[in-house]
FINUKE-75670 format. One line per 8 residues: number of its first residue (from 1); their letters; for each residue x, y, z of C-alpha. Coordinates in nm, 4 decimals, decimal comma, always signed. Layout:
BEGIN
NUM = A = X Y Z; ... .
This chain:
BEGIN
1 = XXXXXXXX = -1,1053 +2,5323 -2,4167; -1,1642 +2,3628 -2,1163; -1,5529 +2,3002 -2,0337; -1,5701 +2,4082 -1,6436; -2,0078 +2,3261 -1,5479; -1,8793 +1,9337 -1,6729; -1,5340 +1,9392 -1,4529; -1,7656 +2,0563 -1,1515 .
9 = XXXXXXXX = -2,0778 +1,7908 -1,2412; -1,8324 +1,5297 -1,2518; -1,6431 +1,5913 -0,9097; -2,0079 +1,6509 -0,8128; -2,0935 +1,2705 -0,8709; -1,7838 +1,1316 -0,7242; -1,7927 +1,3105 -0,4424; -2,1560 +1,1656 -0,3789 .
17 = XXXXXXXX = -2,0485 +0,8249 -0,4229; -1,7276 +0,8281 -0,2183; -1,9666 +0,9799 +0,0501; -2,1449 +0,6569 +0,0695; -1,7937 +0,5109 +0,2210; -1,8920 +0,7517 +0,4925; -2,2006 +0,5879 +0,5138; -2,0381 +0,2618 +0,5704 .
25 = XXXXXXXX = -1,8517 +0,3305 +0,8004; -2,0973 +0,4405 +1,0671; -2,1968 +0,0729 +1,0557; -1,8770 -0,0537 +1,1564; -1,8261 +0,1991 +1,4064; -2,1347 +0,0585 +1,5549; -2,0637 -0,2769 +1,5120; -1,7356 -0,1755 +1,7019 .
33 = XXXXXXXX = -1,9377 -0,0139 +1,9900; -1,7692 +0,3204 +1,9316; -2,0971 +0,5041 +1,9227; -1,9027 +0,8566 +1,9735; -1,7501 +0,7857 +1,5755; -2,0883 +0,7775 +1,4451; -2,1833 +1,1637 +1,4691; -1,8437 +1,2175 +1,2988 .
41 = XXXXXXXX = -1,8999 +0,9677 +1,0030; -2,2277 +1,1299 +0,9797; -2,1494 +1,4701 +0,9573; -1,7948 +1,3766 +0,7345; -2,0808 +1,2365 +0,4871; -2,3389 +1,5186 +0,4776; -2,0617 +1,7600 +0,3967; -1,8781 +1,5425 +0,1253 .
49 = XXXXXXXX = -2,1809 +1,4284 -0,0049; -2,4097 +1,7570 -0,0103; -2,1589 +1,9312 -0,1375; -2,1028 +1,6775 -0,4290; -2,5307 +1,7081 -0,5009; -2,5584 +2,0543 -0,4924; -2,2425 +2,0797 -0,7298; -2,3893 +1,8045 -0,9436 .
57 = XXXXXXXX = -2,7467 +1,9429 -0,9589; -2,6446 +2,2927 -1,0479; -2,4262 +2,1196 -1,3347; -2,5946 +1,8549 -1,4284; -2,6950 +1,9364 -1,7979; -2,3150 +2,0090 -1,8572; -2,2676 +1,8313 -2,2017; -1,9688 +1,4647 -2,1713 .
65 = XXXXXXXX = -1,6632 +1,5298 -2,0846; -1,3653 +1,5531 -2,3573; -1,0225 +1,4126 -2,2760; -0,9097 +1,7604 -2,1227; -1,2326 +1,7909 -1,8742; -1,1728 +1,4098 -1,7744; -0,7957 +1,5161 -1,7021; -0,8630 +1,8134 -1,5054 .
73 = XXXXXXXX = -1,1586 +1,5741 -1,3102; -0,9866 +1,3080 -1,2086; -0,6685 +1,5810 -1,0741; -0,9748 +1,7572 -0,8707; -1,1160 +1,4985 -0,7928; -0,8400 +1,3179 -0,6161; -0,7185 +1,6374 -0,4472; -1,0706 +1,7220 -0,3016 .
81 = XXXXXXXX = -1,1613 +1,3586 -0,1799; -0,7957 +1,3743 -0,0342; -0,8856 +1,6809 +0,1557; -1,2239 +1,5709 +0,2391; -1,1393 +1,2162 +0,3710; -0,9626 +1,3928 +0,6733; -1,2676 +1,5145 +0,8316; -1,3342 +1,1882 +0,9673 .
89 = XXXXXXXX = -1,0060 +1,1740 +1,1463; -1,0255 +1,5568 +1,2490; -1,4100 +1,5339 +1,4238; -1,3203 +1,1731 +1,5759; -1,0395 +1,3067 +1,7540; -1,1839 +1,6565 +1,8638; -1,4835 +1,4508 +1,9860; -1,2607 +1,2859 +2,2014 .
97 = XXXXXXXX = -1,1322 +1,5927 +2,3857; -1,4548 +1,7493 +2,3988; -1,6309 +1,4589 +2,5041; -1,9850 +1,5808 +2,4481; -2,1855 +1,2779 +2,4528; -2,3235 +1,0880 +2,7704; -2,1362 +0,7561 +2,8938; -2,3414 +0,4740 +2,6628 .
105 = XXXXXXXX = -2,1579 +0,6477 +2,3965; -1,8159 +0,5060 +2,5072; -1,6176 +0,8337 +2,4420; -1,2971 +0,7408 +2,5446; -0,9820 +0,9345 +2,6674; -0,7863 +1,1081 +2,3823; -0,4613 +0,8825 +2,3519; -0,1511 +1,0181 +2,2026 .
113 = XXXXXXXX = -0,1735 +0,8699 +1,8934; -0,5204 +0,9675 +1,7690; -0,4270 +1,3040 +1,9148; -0,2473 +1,3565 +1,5800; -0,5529 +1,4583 +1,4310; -0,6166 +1,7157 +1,5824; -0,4045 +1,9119 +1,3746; -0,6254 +1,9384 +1,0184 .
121 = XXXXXXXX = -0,3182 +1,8998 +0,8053; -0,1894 +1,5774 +0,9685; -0,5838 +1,4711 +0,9274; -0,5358 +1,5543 +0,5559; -0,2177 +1,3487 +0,5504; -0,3530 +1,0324 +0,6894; -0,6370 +1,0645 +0,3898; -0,4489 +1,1613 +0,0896 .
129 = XXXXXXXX = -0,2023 +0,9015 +0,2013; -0,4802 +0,6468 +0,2332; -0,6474 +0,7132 -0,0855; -0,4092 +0,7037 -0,3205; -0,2593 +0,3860 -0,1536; +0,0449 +0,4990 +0,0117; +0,0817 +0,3998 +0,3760; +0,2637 +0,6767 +0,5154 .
137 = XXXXXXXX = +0,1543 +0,7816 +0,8793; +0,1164 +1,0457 +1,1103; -0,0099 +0,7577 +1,3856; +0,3181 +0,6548 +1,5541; +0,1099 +0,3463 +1,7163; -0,1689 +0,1532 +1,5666; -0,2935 +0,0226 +1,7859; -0,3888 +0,3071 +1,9558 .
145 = XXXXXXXX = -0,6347 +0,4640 +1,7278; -1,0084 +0,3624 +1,7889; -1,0999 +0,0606 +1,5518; -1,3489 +0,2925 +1,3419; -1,0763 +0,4515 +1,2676; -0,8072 +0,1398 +1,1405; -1,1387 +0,0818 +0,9209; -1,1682 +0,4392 +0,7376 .
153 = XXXXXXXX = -0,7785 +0,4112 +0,6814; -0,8232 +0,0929 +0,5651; -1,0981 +0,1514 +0,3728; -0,9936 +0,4521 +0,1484; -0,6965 +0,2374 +0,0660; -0,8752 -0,0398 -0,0296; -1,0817 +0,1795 -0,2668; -0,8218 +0,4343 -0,3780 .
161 = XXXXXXXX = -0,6826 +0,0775 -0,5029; -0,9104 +0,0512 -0,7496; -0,9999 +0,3977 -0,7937; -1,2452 +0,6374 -0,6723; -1,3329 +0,7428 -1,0729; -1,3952 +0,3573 -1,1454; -1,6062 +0,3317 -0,8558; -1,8270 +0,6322 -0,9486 .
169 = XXXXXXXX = -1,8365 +0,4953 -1,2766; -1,9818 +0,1494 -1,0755; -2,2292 +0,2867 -0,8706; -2,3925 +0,5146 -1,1518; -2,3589 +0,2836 -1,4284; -2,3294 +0,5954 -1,6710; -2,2611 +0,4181 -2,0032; -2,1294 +0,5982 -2,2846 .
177 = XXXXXXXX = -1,8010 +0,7984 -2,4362; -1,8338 +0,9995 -2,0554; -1,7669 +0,7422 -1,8371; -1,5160 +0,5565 -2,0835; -1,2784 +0,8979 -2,1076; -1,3388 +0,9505 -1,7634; -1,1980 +0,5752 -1,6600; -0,8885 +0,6460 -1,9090 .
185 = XXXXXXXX = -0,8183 +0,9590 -1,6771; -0,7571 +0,7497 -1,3575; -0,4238 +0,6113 -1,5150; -0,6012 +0,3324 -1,6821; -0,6267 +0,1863 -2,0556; -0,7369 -0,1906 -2,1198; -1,0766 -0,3003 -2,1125; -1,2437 -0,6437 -2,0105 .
193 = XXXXXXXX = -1,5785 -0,6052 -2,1572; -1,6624 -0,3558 -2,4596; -1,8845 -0,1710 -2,2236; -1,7072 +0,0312 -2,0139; -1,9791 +0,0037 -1,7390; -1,8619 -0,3869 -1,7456; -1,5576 -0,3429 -1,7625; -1,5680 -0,1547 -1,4132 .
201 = XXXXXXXX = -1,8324 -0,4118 -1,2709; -1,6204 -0,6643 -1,3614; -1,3155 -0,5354 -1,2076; -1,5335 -0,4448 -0,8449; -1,5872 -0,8598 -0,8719; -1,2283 -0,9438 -0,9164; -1,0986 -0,7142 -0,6614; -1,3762 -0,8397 -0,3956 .
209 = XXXXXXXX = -1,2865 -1,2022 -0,4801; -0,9207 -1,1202 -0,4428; -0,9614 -0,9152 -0,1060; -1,2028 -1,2298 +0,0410; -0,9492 -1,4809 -0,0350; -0,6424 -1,2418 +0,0774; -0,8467 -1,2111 +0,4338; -0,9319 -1,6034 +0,4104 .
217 = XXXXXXXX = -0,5256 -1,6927 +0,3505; -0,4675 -1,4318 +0,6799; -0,6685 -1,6375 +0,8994; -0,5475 -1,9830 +0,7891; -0,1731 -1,8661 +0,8880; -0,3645 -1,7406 +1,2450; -0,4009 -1,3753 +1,1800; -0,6784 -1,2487 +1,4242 .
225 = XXXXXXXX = -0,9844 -1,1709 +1,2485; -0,9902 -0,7798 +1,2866; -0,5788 -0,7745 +1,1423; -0,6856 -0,9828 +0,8362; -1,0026 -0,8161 +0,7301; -0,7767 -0,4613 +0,7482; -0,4560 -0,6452 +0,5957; -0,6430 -0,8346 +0,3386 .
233 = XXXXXXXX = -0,7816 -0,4989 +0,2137; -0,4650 -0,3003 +0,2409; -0,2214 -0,5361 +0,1084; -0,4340 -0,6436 -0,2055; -0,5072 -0,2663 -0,2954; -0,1208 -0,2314 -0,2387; -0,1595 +0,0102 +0,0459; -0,0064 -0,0783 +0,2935 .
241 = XXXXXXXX = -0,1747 +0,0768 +0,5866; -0,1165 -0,1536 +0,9039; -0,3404 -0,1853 +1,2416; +0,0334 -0,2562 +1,4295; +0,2830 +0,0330 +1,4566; +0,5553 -0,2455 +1,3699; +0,3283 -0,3631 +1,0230; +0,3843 -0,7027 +0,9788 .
249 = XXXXXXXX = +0,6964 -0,7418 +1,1885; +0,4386 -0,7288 +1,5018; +0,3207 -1,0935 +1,4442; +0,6992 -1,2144 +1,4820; +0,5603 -1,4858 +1,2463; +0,7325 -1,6597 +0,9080; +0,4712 -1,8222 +0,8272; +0,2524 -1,5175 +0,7883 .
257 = XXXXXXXX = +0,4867 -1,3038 +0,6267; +0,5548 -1,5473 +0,3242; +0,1593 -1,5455 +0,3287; +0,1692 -1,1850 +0,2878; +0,4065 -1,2145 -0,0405; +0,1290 -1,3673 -0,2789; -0,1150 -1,1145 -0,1969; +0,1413 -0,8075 -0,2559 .
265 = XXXXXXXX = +0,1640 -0,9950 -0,5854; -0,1592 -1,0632 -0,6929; -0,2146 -0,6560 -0,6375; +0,0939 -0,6008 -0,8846; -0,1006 -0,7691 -1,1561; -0,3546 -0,6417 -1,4399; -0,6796 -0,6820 -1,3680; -0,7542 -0,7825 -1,7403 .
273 = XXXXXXXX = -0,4845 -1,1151 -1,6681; -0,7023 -1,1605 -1,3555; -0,9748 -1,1890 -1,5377; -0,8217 -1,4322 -1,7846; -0,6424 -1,6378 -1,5432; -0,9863 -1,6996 -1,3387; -1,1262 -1,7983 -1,7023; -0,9159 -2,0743 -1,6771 .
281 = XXXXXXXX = -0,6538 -1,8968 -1,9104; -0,3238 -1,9607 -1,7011; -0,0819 -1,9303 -2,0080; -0,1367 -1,5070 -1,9722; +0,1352 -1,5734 -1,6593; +0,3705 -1,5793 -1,8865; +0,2646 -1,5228 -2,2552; +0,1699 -1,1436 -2,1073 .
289 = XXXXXXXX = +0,4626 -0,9220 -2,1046; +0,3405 -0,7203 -1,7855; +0,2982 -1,0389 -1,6178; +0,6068 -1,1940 -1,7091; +0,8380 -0,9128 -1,6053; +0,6335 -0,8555 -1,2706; +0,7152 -1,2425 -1,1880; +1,1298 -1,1585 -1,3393 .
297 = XXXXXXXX = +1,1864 -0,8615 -1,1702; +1,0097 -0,9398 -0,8377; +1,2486 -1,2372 -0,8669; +1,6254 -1,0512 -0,9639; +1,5293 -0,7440 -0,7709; +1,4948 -0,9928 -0,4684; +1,7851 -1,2066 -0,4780; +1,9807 -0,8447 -0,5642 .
305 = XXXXXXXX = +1,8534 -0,7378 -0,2226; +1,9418 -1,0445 -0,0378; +2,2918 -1,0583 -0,1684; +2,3388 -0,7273 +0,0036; +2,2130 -0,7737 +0,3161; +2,3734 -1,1081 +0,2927; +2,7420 -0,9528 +0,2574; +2,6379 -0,7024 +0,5081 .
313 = XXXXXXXX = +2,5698 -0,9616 +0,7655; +2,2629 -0,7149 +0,7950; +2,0628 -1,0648 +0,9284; +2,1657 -1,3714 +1,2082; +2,0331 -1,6310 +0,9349; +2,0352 -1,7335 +0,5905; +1,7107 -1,7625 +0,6152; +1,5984 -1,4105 +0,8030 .
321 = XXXXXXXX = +1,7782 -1,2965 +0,5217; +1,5896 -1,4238 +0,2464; +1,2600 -1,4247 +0,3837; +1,3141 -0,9958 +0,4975; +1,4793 -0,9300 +0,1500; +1,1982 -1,1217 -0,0505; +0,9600 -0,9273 +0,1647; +1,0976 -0,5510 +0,1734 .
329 = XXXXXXXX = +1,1641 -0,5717 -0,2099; +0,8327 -0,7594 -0,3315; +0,6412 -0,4920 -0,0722; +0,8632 -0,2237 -0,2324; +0,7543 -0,2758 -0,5870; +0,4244 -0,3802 -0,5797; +0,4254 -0,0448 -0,3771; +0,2830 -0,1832 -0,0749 .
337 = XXXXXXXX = +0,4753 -0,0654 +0,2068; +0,4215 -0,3142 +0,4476; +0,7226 -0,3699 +0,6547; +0,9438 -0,6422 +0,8209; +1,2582 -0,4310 +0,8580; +1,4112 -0,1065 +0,9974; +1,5415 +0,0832 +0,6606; +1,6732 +0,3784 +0,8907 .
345 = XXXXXXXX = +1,8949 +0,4712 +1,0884; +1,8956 +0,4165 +1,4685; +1,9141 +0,0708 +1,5287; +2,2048 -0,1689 +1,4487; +2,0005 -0,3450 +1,1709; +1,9512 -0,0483 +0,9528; +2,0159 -0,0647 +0,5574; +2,2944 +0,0462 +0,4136 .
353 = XXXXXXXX = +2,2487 +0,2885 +0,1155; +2,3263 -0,0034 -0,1456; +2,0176 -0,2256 +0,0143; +1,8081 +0,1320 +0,0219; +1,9410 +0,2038 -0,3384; +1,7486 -0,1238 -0,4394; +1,4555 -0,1001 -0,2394; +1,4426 +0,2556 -0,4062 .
361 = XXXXXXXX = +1,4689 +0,1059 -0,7373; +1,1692 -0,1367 -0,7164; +1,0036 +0,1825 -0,6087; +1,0294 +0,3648 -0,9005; +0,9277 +0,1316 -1,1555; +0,6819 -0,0344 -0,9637; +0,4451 -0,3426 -1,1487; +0,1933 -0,3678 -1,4241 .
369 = XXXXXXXX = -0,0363 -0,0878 -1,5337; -0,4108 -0,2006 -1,4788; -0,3312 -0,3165 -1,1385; -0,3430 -0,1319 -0,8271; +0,0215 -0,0205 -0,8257; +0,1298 +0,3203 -0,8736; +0,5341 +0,3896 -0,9694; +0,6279 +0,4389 -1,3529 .
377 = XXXXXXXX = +0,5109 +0,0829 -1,4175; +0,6939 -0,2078 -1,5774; +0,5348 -0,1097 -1,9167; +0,6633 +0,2340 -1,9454; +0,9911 +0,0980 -1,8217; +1,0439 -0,1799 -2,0718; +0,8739 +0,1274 -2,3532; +1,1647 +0,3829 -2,2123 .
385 = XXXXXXXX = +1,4391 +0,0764 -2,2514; +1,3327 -0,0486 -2,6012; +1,2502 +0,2631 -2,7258; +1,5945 +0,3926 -2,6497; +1,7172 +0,1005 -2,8151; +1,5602 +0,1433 -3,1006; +1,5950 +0,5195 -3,1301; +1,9806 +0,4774 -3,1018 .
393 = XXXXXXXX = +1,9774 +0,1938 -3,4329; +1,7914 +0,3901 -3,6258; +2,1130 +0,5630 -3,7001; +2,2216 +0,2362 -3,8753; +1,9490 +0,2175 -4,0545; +1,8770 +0,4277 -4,4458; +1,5927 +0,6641 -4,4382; +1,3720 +0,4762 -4,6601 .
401 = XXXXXXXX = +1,3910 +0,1636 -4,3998; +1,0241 +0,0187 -4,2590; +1,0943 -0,0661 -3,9538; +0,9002 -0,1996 -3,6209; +0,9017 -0,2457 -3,2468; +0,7641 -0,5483 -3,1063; +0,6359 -0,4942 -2,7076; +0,4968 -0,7806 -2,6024 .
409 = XXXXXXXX = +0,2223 -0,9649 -2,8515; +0,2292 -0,5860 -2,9540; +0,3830 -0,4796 -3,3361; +0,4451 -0,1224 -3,3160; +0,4945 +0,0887 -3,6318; +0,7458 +0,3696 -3,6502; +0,4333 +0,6401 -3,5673; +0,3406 +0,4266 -3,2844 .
417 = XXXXXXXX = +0,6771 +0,3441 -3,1533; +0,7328 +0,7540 -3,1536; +0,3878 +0,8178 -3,0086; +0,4616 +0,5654 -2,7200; +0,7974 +0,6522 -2,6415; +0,7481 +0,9882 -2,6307; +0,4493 +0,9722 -2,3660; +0,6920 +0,6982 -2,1580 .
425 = XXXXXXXX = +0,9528 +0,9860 -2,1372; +0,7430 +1,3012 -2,0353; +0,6176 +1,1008 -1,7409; +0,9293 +1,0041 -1,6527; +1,0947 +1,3268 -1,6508; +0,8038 +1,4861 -1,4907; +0,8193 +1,1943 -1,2309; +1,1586 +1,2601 -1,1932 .
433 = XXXXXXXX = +1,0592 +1,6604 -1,1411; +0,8437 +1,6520 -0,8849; +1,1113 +1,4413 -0,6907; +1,3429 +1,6241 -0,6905; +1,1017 +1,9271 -0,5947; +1,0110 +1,7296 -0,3303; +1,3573 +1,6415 -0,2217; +1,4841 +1,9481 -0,2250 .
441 = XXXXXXXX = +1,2004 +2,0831 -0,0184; +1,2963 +1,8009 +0,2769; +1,6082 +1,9132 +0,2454; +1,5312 +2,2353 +0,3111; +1,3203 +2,1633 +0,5864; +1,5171 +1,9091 +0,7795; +1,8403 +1,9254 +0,9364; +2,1815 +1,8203 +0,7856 .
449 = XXXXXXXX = +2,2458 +1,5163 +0,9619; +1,9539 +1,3601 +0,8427; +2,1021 +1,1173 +0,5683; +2,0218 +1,2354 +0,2033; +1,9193 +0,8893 +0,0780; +1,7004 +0,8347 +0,3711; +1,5263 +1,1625 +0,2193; +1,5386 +1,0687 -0,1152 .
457 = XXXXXXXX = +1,4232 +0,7570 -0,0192; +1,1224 +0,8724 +0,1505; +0,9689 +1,1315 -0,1034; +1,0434 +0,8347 -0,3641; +0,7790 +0,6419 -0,1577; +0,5479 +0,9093 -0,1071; +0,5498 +0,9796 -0,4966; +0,5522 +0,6214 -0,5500 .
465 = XXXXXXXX = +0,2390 +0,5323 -0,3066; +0,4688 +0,2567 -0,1161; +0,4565 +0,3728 +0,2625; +0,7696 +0,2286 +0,3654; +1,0398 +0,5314 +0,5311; +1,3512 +0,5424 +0,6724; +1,2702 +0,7671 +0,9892; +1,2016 +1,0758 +0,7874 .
473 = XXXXXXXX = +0,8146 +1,0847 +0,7907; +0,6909 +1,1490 +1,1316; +0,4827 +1,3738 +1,3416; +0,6837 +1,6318 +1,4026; +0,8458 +1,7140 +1,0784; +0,7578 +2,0802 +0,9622; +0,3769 +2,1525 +0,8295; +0,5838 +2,2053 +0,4558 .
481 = XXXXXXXX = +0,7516 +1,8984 +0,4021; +0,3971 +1,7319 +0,5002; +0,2293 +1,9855 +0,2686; +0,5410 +1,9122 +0,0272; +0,4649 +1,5314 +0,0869; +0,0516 +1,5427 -0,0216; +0,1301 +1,6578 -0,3332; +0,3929 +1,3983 -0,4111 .
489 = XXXXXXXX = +0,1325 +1,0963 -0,3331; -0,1174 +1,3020 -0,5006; +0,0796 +1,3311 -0,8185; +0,2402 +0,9698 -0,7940; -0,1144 +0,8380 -0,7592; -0,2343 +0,9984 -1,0652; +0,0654 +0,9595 -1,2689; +0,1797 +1,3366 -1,2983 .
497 = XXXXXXXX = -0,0081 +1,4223 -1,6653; -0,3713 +1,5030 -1,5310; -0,1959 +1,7199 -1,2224; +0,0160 +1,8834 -1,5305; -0,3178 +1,9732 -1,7453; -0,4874 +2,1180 -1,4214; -0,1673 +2,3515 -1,4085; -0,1426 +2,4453 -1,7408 .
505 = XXXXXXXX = -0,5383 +2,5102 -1,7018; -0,4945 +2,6766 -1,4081; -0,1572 +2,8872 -1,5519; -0,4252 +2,9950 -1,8817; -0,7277 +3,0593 -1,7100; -0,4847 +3,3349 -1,4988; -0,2548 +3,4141 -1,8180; +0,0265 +3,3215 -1,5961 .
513 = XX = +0,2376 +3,2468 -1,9335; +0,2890 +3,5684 -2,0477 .
C-alpha cells in the first residue's frame, strides 16, 4: 500500500527547490530592466515554494520512499510543477494590462503575443511544454514576449532536461536508498559514481559544461549574445524553445544551422558516455551500443529524409536539401524541435506525408536513455527488435536449450531477456495508447479538412517532447485538445509507467475497479 505523508514530503522538497528557479529569475528580469516581472517572479516563488515547505514540514518524518511512492512522486511532481510554472506567465501578462506600477518600472503595453497568457490554461501550456522539454507554443511571435519571459521558458527547459527530481536530489544532497529510488523514477537507470548524490552532481557539471560550450559555439558562428545563451540552453536540454517565431530559420544562416546539429547531438547522448568521453575515453562512441546507434540512425534516418525531399523537388538546391533534411530529422530525434522548415500545409514548401512519415519516425524512437531525450529511446527499440527476434527462434529451439541475448557489452539470460522485453513492450503499447487517445481527441476537436497526419503528427511530438507541428498547435485550437495536449507531454516526459501507477493508485484508493 502506497505510503501518502512520503509522496506529499517529497513533492514538498521539489517544489522548494524548483522555486529557487523563481528566484533566479527575478535577477535576470532585473538585469533586463523589466522591473514590472519582478513582483510576478516573486509572488510565482512564494506560492510554489511555501506551499512545497509547509507540505514538507507537516511530512517530514514520513519514513524513504519505496519504488511505488517514488513512482507516484515523480507523476505528481511533474504535473504540479507543470501547473505551477504557469503562474509566471499568467501574473506577467495580467500585470501588463493592469499596469499598476509607476513609470521606472517600465510596464509596457500588452502586445498580442504575451496576451496569450492571459488565459491560465494557455499559461499552463507554455510550462508543462517547457518543462518536460517539448517546445510547443501558444506565443505565435517570439520576439514579442518580454525577455524575462524567453528566460523562464528557456529556463524550465533547460532544467526539465535534466530533471527537476535530479535537481532536488542536487540541491539537498539527501544520500541514501531515498534519493537513489527517487532518481530511478525520473526515467533514469545508470549511475556515474556509486553515490547517487555524485552521480547527480556529476551530471549538473556535465550538463553546465555542455550548455557553456553550446552558447560559446553560438557566438563563434555570430549568434547575438541573448539568442545563444537561450539556444545554447534549449537545444542542449533538447527543448527546443526558440526566442524567433521562425526558430532557427530566422537567422537565414548555414553556417549556424550546421552549428546547431552537434549540439542537438550531444543532448541525444548518455550522460554516463559524457562522462567517459571527457575522461579521455573516446572508444565509448562506438564500443557503446546507445551511442553507436544514435550516430547510425541519426545518419540513415537523414539521408532517408533527404532522398524524399530530394525526389519531391521539395528544395531549389542539393544542398538546401541536405542541410534542411539533416536538420529537421537530427532535431526530430534528438526531440528537439527546433525548426528550419514548414512541415504543414499552406505554403508551397510543405512536406509531403512520406517526408512527415519519417520525421514522425525519428520521433518515436527518439536517442539514448540517460540523455535528455524523451521518445521510446533507441534502447527499448533495439530490446523490442531483438527480443522479437529471439522470441520468434525460440520455436526452433528444444525446451531444455540455454540460451542468451547479447545487447550491447550486455549477456542477457533467458529471465532477463523476458524481464526486459516485457517492460520494452508495455511502454510501447501504452505509448502507443495515449496516442491514439490523443489523436482521436484532435480529431474530435478539429475540423475535417485538417490533414490526419498533420494531427498525428503533432500529438506524436507533444508525447514525444519534440516541439516541431505542422499547423495544428496554435492559439486558437479548443481549450480540450490543449488540455488533451498537457497530458501527452506530461506522459511522454515521464515515460507513461509512473503516470500509469498514479492511476491505478488513484483507481484503488476510489475502488474504481470493481
Amino acid at each position: 500500500m502506497i505510503t501518502l505523508p512520503t509522496v506529499a514530503r517529497d513533492v514538498g522538497r521539489i517544489l522548494q527547490v524548483v522555486s529557487l528557479m523563481l528566484v533566479v529569475s527575478i535577477v535576470i528580469a532585473g538585469i533586463n530592466r523589466e522591473y514590472y516581472a519582478i513582483p510576478s517572479f516573486a509572488v510565482s516563488a512564494v506560492i510554489m515554494g511555501g506551499l512545497g515547505l509547509i507540505v514538507a514540514r507537516h511530512y517530514r518524518d514520513a519514513s524513504s520512499p519505496e519504488k511505488l511512492e517514488a513512482m507516484v512522486t515523480a507523476a505528481l511532481a511533474w504535473a504540479t510543477v507543470g501547473v505551477l510554472g504557469g503562474i509566471p506567465f499568467l501574473l506577467i501578462a495580467w500585470t501588463m494590462v493592469v499596469d499598476p506600477f509607476p513609470t521606472w518600472m517600465n510596464t509596457p503595453p500588452l502586445d498580442d503575443t504575451t496576451a496569450i497568457f492571459l488565459n491560465p490554461l494557455d499559461a499552463v501550456f507554455e510550462s508543462m511544454s517547457g518543462f518536460t522539454g517539448t517546445g510547443l507554443t501558444m506565443a505565435a511571435v517570439e520576439e514579442q514576449l518580454p525577455r524575462s519571459l524567453q528566460w523562464w521558458r528557456s529556463f524550465t527547459e533547460w532544467i526539465g532536461g535534466v530533471g527537476v527530481i535530479v535537481l532536488t536530489v542536487a540541491i539537498l544532497a539527501r544520500p541514501g536508498s531515498g534519493s537513489l529510488t527517487l532518481y530511478e523514477s525520473e526515467a533514469r537507470s545508470e549511475k556515474i559514481h556509486p553515490s547517487i548524490v555524485n552521480t547527480v552532481t556529476e551530471i549538473w557539471k556535465i550538463y553546465l559544461g555542455l550548455t557553456i560550450g553550446s552558447i560559446v559555439l553560438f557566438i563563434l558562428v555570430d549568434m547575438p549574445l541573448w539568442d545563444a545563451i537561450n539556444h545554447g540552453m534549449t537545444g542542449i536540454s533538447t527543448g527546443g524553445f526558440s526566442v524567433h517565431a521562425d526558430s532557427i530559420a530566422h537567422y537565414g544562416s548555414p553556417l549556424i544551422e550546421y552549428a546547431v546539429v552537434p549540439v542537438m547531438v550531444a543532448g541525444s547522448i548518455a550522460f554516463p558516455i559524457h562522462y567517459l568521453i571527457f575522461k579521455g575515453e573516446l572508444r565509448n562512441l562506438y564500443t557503446d551500443i546507445q551511442t553507436r546507434w544514435v550516430f547510425l540512425w541519426f545518419g540513415s534516418g537523414s539521408i532517408i529524409l533527404i532522398a524524399i525531399l530530394f525526389l519531391n523537388n521539395q528544395y531549389e538546391t542539393v544542398e538546401e536539401t541536405v542541410r534542411i533534411g539533416l536538420f529537421q530529422f537530427v532535431s526530430a530525434t534528438s526531440n528537439t524541435g527546433f525548426g528550419t522548415a514548414t512541415i504543414g500545409s499552406g505554403t508551397e514548401r510543405a512536406w509531403t506525408a512520406g517526408a512527415t512519415f519519417v520525421a514522425c519516425l525519428g520521433m518515436l524512437t527518439g536517442a539514448s536513455a540517460g540523455s535528455t531525450v524523451s521518445g521510446l529511446k533507441l534502447i527499448r527499440v533495439i530490446t523490442l527488435v531483438k527480443g522479437t527476434a529471439w522470441q520468434i527462434q525460440d520455436v526452433f529451439y528444444p525446451a531444455s536449450a540455454v540460451r542468451r541475448l547479447k545487447i550491447g557489452q550486455r549477456t542477457l539470460d533467458e529471465q532477463q531477456v523476458q524481464r526486459e522485453y516485457t517492460e520494452a513492450t508495455v511502454v510501447f503499447i501504452l505509448w502507443i495508447a495515449f496516442l491514439i487517445i490523443g489523436v482521436a481527441v484532435l480529431l474530435r476537436t478539429h475540423s475535417s479538412a485538417v490533414p490526419v497526419e498533420y494531427i498525428i503528427f503533432d500529438v506524436m511530438s507533444a508525447q514525444s517532447n519534440v516541439g516541431l507541428d505542422a499547423g495544428v498547435v496554435r492559439p486558437e485550437m479548443p481549450s480540450v485538445a490543449k488540455g488533451m495536449l498537457i497530458v501527452n507531454m506530461w506522459v511522454g516526459r515521464l515515460e507513461i509507467i509512473p503516470v500509469a501507477v498514479l492511476l491505478g493508485t488513484i483507481f484503488r484508493w476510489f475502488d474504481l475497479y470493481t
